[in-house]
MDTraj code that builds the backbone (N, CA, C; nanometers):
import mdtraj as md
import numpy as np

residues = "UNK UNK UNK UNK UNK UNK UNK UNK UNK UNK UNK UNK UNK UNK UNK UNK UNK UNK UNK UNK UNK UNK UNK UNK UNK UNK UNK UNK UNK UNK UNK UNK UNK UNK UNK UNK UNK UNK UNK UNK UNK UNK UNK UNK UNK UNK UNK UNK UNK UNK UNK UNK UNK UNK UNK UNK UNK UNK UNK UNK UNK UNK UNK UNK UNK UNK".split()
xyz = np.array([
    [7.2438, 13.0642, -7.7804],
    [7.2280, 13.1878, -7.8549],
    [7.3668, 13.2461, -7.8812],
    [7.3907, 13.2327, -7.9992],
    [7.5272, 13.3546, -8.0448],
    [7.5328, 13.4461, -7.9684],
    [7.6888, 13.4906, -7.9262],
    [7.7300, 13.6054, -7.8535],
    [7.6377, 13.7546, -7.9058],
    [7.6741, 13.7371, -8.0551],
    [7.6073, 13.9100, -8.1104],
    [7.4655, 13.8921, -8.1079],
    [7.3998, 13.7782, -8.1037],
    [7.2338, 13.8143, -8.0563],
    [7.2397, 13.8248, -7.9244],
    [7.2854, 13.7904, -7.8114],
    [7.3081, 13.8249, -7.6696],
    [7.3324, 13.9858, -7.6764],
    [7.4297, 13.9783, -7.7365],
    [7.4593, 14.1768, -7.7785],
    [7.3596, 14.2515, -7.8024],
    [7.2979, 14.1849, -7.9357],
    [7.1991, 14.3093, -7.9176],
    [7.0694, 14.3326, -7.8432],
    [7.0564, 14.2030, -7.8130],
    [6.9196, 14.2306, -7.7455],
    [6.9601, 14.3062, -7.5973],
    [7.0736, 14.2769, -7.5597],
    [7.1218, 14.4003, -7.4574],
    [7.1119, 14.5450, -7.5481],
    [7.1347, 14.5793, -7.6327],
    [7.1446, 14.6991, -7.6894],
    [6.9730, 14.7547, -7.7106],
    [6.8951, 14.6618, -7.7635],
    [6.7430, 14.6697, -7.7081],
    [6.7137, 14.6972, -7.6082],
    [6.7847, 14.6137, -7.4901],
    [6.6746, 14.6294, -7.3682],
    [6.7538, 14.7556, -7.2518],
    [6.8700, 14.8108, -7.3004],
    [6.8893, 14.9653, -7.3007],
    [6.8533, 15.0582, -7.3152],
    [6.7935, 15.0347, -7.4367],
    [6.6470, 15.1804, -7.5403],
    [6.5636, 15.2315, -7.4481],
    [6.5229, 15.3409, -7.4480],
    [6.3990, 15.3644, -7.3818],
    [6.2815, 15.2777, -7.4149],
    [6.1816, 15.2583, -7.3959],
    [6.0449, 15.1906, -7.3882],
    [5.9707, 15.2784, -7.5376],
    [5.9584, 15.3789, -7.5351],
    [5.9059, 15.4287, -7.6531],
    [6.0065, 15.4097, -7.8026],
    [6.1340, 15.3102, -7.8066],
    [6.1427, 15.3437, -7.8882],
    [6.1430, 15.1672, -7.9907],
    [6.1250, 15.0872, -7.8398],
    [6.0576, 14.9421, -7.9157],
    [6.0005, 14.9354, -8.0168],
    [5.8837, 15.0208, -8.0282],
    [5.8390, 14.9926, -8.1264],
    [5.8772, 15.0447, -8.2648],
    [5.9466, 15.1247, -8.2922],
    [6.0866, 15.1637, -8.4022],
    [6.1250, 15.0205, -8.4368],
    [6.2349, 14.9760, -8.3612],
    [6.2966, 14.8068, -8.3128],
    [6.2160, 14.7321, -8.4091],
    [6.0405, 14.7497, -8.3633],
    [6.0070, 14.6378, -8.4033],
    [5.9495, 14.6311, -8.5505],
    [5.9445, 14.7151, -8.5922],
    [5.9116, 14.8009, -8.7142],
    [5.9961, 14.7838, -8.8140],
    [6.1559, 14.7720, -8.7540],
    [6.2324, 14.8107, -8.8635],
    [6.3170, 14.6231, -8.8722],
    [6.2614, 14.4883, -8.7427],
    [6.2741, 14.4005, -8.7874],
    [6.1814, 14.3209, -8.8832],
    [6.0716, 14.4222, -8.9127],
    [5.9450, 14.3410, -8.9533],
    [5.9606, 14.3752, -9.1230],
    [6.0106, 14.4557, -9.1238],
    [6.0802, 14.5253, -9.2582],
    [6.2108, 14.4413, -9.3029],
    [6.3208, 14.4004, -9.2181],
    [6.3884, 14.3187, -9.2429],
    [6.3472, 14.1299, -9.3190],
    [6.2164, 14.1793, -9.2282],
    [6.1928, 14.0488, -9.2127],
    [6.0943, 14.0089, -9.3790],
    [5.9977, 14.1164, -9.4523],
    [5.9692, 14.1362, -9.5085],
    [6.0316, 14.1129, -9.6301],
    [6.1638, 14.1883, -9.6075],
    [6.2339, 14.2347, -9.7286],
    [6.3106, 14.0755, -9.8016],
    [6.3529, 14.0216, -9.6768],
    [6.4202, 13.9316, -9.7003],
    [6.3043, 13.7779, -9.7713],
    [6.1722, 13.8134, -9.6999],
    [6.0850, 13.6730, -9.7940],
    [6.0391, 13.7560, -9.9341],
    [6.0765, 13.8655, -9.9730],
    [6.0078, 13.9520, -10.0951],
    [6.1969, 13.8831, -10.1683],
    [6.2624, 13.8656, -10.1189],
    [6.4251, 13.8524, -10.1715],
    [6.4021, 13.6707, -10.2471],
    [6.3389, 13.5972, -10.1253],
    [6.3218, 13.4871, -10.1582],
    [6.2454, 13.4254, -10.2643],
    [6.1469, 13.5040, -10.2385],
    [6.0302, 13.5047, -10.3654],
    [6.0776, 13.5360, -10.5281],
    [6.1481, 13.6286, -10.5183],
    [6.2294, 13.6875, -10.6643],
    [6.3004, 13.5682, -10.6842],
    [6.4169, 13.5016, -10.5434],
    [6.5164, 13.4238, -10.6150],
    [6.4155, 13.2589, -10.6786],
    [6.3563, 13.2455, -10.5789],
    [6.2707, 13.1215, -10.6411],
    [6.1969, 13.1272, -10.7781],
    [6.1620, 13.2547, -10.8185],
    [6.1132, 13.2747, -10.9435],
    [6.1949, 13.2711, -11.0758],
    [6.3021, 13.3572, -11.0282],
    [6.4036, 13.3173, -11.0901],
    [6.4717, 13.1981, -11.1298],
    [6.4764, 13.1381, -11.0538],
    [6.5087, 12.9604, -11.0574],
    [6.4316, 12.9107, -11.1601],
    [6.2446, 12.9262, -11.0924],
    [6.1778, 12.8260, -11.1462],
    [6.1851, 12.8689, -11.3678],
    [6.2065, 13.0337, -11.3665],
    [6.1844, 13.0315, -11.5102],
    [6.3513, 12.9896, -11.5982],
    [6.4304, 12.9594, -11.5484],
    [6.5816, 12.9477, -11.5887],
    [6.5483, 12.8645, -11.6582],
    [6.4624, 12.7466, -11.6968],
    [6.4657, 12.6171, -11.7622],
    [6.3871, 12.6476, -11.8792],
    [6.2862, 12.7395, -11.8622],
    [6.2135, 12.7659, -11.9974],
    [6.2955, 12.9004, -12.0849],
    [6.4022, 12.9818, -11.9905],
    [6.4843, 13.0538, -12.0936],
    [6.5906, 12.9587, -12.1376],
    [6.6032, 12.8654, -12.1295],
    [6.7653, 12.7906, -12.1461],
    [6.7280, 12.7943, -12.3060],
    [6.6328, 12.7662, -12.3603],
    [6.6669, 12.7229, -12.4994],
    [6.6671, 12.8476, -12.5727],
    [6.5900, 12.9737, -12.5391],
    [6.6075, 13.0679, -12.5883],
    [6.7298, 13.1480, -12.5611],
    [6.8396, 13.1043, -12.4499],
    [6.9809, 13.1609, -12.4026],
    [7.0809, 13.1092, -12.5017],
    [7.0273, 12.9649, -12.5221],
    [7.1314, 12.8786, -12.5810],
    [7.0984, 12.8089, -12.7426],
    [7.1395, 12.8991, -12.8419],
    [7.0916, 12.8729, -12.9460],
    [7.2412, 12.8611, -13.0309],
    [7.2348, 12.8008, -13.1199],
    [7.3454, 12.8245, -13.1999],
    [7.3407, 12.9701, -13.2968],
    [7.2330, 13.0842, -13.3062],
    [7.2414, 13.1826, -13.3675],
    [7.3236, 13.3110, -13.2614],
    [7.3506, 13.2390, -13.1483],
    [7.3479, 13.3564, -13.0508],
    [7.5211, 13.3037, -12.9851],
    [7.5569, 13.2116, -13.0484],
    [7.7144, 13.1369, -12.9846],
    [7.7904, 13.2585, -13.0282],
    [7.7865, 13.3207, -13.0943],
    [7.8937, 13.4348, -13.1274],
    [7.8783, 13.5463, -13.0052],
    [7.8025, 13.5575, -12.9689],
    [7.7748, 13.6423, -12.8722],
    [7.8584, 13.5528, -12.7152],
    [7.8810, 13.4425, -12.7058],
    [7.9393, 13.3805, -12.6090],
    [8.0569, 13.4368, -12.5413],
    [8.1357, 13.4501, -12.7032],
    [8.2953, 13.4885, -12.6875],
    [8.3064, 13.6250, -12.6919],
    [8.2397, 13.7073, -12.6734],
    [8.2286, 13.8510, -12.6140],
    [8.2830, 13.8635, -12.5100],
])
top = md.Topology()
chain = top.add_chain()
for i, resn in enumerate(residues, 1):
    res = top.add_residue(resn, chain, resSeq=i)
    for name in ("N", "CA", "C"):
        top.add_atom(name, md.element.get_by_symbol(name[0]), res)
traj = md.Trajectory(xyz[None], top)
């Protein structure tokens, strides 16, 4: 285990008892946020191939050198 997860879970198990569940609340939110992050970037990915031809047109090359 990495030094700074050793760290904090000392910094956890310092807390009072009532405030765990804060802790656990606000990793579940982390934890949330970050597969709602994943989800966007994979979507993103998957539609990049059906905008390519509408990105890349020869009516729109002038707009390149902007």
């Amino acid at each position: 285990m990495p030094a700074n997860a050793r760290a904090l879970i000392a910094k956890i198990e310092a807390l009072p008892a009532d405030r765990l569940a804060e802790i656990e609340d606000f990793v579940d939110f982390i934890q949330q946020r970050e597969q709602e992050r994943a989800l966007t970037r994979a979507a993103a990915s998957t539609s990049t191939p059906s905008f390519t031809a509408v990105w890349n047109n020869p009516e729109d090359d002038v707009y390149d050198a902007l």
